[in-house]
Residue, then its C-alpha position, 0 to 999 in steps of 0.5 A: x502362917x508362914x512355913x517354918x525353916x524346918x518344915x516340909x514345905x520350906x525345903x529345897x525348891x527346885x520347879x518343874x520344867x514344863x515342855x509342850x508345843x501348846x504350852x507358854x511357860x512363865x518362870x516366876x521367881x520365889x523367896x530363897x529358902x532359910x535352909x539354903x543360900x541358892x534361889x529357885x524358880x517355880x514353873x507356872x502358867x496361867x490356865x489360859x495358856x495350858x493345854x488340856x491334853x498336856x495335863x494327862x486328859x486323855x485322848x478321845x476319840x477322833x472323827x474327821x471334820x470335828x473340830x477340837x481334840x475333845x469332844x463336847x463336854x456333859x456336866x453331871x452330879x460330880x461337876x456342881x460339888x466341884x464347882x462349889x468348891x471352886x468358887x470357894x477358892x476364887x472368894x479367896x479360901x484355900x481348898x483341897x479336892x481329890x476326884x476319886x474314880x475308876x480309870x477314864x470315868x472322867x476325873x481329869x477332864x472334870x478338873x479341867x473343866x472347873x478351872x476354866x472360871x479361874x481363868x479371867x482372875x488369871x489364876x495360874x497352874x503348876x503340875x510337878x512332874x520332873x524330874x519325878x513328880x514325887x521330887x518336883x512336888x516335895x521340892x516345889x511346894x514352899x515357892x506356890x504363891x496365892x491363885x495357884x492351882x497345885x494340879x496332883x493328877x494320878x495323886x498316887x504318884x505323889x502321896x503313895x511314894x514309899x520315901x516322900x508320900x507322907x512329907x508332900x502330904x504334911x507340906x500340902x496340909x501346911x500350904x492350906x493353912x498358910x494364910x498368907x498363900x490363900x488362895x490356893x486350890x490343890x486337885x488331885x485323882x485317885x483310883x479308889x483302890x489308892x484312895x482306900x490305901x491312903x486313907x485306911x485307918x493302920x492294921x497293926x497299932x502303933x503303925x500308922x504309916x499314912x496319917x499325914x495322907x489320911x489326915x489330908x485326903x478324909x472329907x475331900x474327896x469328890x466320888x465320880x461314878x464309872x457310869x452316866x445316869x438316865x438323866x446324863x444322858x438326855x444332855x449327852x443326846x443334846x450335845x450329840x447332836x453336834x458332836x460326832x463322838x458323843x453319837x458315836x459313844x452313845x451308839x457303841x458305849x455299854x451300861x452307859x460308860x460314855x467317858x470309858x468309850x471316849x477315852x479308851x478306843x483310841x488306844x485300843x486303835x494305837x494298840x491294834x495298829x502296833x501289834x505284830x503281825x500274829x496278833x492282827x491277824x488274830x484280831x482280824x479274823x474275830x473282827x470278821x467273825x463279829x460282822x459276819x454273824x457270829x455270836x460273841x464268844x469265838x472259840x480259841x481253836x478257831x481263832x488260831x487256825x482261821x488266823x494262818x491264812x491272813x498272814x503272809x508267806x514271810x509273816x507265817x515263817x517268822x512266827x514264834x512257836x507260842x505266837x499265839x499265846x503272845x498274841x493273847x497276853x498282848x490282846x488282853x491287856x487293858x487299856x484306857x477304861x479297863x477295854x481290852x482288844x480281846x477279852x478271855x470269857x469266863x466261865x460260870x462254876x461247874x462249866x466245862x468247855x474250850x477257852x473262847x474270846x470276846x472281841x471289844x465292842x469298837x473293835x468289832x465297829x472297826x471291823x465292819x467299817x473297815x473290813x467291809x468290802x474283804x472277804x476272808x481267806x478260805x483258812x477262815x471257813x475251813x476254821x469255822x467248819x471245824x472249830x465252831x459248836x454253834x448252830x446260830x453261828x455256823x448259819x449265820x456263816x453259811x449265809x454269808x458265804x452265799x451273799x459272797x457267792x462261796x457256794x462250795x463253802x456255803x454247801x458245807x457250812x449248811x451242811x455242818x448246820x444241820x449236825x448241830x444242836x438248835x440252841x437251848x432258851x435260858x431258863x425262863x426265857x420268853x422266846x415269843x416276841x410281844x405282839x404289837x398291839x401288847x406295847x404301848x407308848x412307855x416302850x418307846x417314849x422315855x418317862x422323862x421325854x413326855x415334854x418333847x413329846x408333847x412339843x411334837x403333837x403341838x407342832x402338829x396341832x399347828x400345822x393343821x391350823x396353818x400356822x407354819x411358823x408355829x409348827x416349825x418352832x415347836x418342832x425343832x424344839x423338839x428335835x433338840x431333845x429326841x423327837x427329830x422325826x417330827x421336825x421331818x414330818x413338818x417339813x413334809x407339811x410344809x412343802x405340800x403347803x408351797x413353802x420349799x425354802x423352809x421345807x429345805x431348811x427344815x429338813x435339813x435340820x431335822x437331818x442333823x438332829x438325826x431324821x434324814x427321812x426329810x430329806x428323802x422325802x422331799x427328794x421324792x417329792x421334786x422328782x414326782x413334780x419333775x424337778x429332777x435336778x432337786x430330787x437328785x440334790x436331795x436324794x445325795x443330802x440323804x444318803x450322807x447321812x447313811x439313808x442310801x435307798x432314795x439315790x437306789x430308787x431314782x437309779x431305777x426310775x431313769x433305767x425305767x425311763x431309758x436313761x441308764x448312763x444316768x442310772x449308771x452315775x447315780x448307782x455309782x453316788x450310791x456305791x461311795x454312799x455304801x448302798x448294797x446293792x450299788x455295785x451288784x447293778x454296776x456291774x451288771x451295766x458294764x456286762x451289757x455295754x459288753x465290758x465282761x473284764x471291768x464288769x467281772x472286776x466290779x462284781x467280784x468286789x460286790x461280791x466280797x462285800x456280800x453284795x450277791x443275794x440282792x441282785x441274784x434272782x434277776x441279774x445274770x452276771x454272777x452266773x454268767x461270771x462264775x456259774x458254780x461259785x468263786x473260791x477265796x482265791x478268786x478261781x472258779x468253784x469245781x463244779x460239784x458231784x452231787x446234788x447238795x447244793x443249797x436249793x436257793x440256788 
């Protein structure tokens, strides 16, 4: 049917002007309205020509070397409902569909992602939004012609305006009748709070303020849920396998939010980096606090006083006098996903105790990839001796102000330690850990994995019989689900039967599906046959996948050997590698070759890394350097009067 003169959708047509580098814009021209004597235009794309990004997809996650700015994508139960009705559209029927979930739970990317069979009957898009998108959709909505995708993101914009919402509702419910528009698919998404707000039945009778909303949204919607099932899951491990950001999703989501883990730390990380210089230092001493041991819940007090010492004179001076409480607002304002840079901790009813924090668990990954080789002001310990009530968390700092030879701090640390409670178990609470021979198979197998376990015992079924090709196939099939230690084991297999070249190459694929103890194992394996050159290549393999132990081991066996320049080099590829004890033995190379300055420089930086409880039972450079210890400053520590130092020392 066509729009009458006096409805909704035949009023006054004026599109949207798309802009965006990734965007091709086509201006299709549309029927001149009864109502007026003007022509207007309506800015369309076809789908191939659209970029996700500039759709509202949110920014996820960005890893050097990956390719594309989203990260692969997983189907779930949502995406088949969807697609269904997709493809009701593409058979020529006019269809409506609001994806209803919490923020960054994927809603959008889900939409983007069905539309893409669109694509080869070049369908095209329209997004309203200029010059509001209340006004581009109640003045576009007449000119949308057949195969169009009416795109109604954040559809509360639209539907939920206080003047229009329920004129664009009541022109969307006459564009789906129009048979002579067909077809024409209308995706939109809503938070369920809005859902519920729009389609609420009216409080007060003869009220009914949102009928024509209801009327078009009731029976329409798609709920998308805020967490992945088990079963998203074991595809998630599959495509993580080549998708650096969903390993790094998998790793660091919590009750399996991947979407919210994707969507949400980049602009955690936008907010961290535009904060003033208050609340940076507030987050850097939490993020420091978390990868130096302590629990979760940093208290406020400490988190204030620690923060002074990581702000410059200038910085400090310029503070406001409710600097912190800013810094608190600002930190905890949700993002993308409902994260927060630091969250306020609640309390249970009837606890009394001082405000304590939680710092977002990406933040605290940043931290310890980012601040790992600083070690904090002397303000951060003085705090910790303050301010920290736990008995855990004061050891755990103790400790680690002797890995960075603190000693001073570490003796009043174990000291604090010792004045304070040990920690109650939670009621109910089995402190005992299983004893081995009390676990079985079901603790590390997943009942849904049963299948890839038994491809691994096949694999090695085979290459018992000597069927290589056989055990290598049935091995990385393996691997592509969650079994890649099998694949390394076979590689082993097959290098012991003289078959390097595929052993290489199935290594390195057992690597990549996560095992690069192949890698290592076949390292070992050249440098016990004297190819050292291979051993080297292989141990280097290993440690870019964070297996660093072989390029330490083969350091040790050319000292052994009399080769220590080339001990030296390889303890230096450990270093880039990250190994712990790497530049504790450099240092200690450059202190024999008589090179107290750059030894001293090197193992100052091993220290503030916490580099000294590996090398210091047999390395002499530390005591030789700073016999009582190095304060934050980098001055030697007094040396003590009394005789409370730590007895490890």
């Amino acid at each position: 049917m066509q729009a009458s003169k006096d409805s909704v959708a035949a009023g006054r047509d004026v599109g949207a002007v798309i802009t965006g580098d990734n965007n091709t814009i086509t201006v299709l021209p549309t029927a001149q309205s009864a109502s007026t004597t003007n022509q207007y235009t309506l800015v369309t794309r076809l789908i191939s020509e659209c970029h996700p990004l500039d759709l509202e997809v949110h920014h996820a996650i960005h890893i050097a070397g990956e390719e594309g700015e989203l990260p692969a994508y997983v189907q779930r139960e949502h995406d088949t409902h969807l697609q269904h009705l997709v493809r009701a559209a593409q058979g020529g029927k006019s269809k409506l569909c609001v994806l209803v979930g919490e923020s960054s739970t994927g809603k959008t990317r889900a939409a983007w992602e069905a539309i893409q069979r669109l694509t080869p009957d070049e369908w095209r898009l329209w997004h309203p939004f200029d010059p509001t998108r209340a006004d581009a959709a109640l003045a576009g909505l007449a000119a949308v012609g057949p195969k169009t995708v009416v795109w109604l993101n954040e559809a509360q914009h639209y539907l939920a305006h206080p003047e229009v919402g329920e004129k664009i509702a009541a022109a969307l419910r006459t564009l789906l009748a129009d048979t002579h528009r067909a077809p024409i698919l209308v995706l939109g998404t809503l938070w369920p709070v809005h859902w519920d707000h729009l389609t609420s039945l009216p409080v007060q009778p003869g009220e009914d303020p949102q009928a024509q909303s209801r009327q078009l949204l009731t029976g329409r919607q798609i709920h998308v849920p805020d967490a992945f099932t088990e079963r998203d899951l074991v595809a998630v491990h599959s495509a993580a396998q080549a998708d650096e950001r969903l390993a790094q999703a998998l790793a660091g989501a919590a009750d399996r939010r991947i979407t919210q883990f994707l969507a949400g730390v980049p602009a955690l990380l936008d907010r961290y980096e535009l904060s003033r210089a208050g609340t940076r230092a507030l987050l850097d001493v939490a993020m420091d606090a978390r990868r130096l041991g302590c629990g979760m819940d940093l208290p406020a007090a400490f988190l204030k006083e620690a923060a002074m010492g990581y702000l410059s004179e200038s910085e400090l001076n310029s503070l406001d006098d409710d600097w912190f409480e800013q810094a608190i607002s600002y930190t905890g304002r949700a993002a993308h996903g409902n994260t927060a840079l630091l969250r306020r901790t609640r309390r249970r009813p009837g606890t009394e105790g001082e405000d304590s924090f939680r710092l977002a668990d990406y933040m605290e990954q940043h931290g310890r990839r980012t601040r790992g080789r600083i070690c904090p002001p002397a303000s951060f310990w003085d705090a910790a001796l303050r301010h920290l009530p736990r008995r855990t968390d004061v050891s755990a700092l103790e400790s680690a102000a002797s890995a960075r030879w603190r000693l001073r701090y570490a003796r009043l640390l174990a000291e604090r330690a010792h004045q304070l409670p040990w920690p109650s178990p939670a009621p109910g609470l089995h402190m005992r850990p299983p004893a081995y021979e009390e676990l079985d198979d079901s603790d590390i197998w997943p009942v849904d994995h049963l299948t890839c376990r038994a491809l691994a015992d096949l694999a090695f079924t085979a290459a018992q019989a000597a069927d290589y090709e056989q055990a290598a196939a049935l091995a990385l099939e393996a691997a592509e689900c969650c079994q890649p230690d099998a694949l390394a084991d076979i590689a082993l297999q097959h290098e012991q039967a003289g078959l390097p070249v595929e052993a290489s190459e199935l290594a390195h694929q057992a690597a990549a599906h996560g095992a690069p103890v192949g890698l290592s194992h076949l390292a070992m394996t050249r440098e016990e046959a004297a190819l050292f050159e291979q051993a080297e290549h292989y141990a280097r393999a290993a440690a870019g996948y964070g297996l660093t132990n072989t390029l330490a081991d083969l350091a040790v066996r050319r000292e052994a050997t009399g080769d220590k320049e080339r001990a030296e080099e390889l303890w230096e590829a450990a270093a880039t590698y990250g190994h712990p004890a790497a530049l504790a033995n450099i240092a200690r190379f450059r202190y024999e070759s008589h090179d107290v300055d750059g030894a001293s420089r090197i193992a100052r930086e091993a220290l503030d890394q916490g580099d000294a409880a590996y090398p210091h039972h047999a390395n002499p450079v530390w005591r030789k350097l700073w016999p009582h210890g190095i304060e934050p400053d980098g001055t030697p520590t007094p040396f003590p009067h009394d005789d409370a130092w730590p007895q490890t020392w």
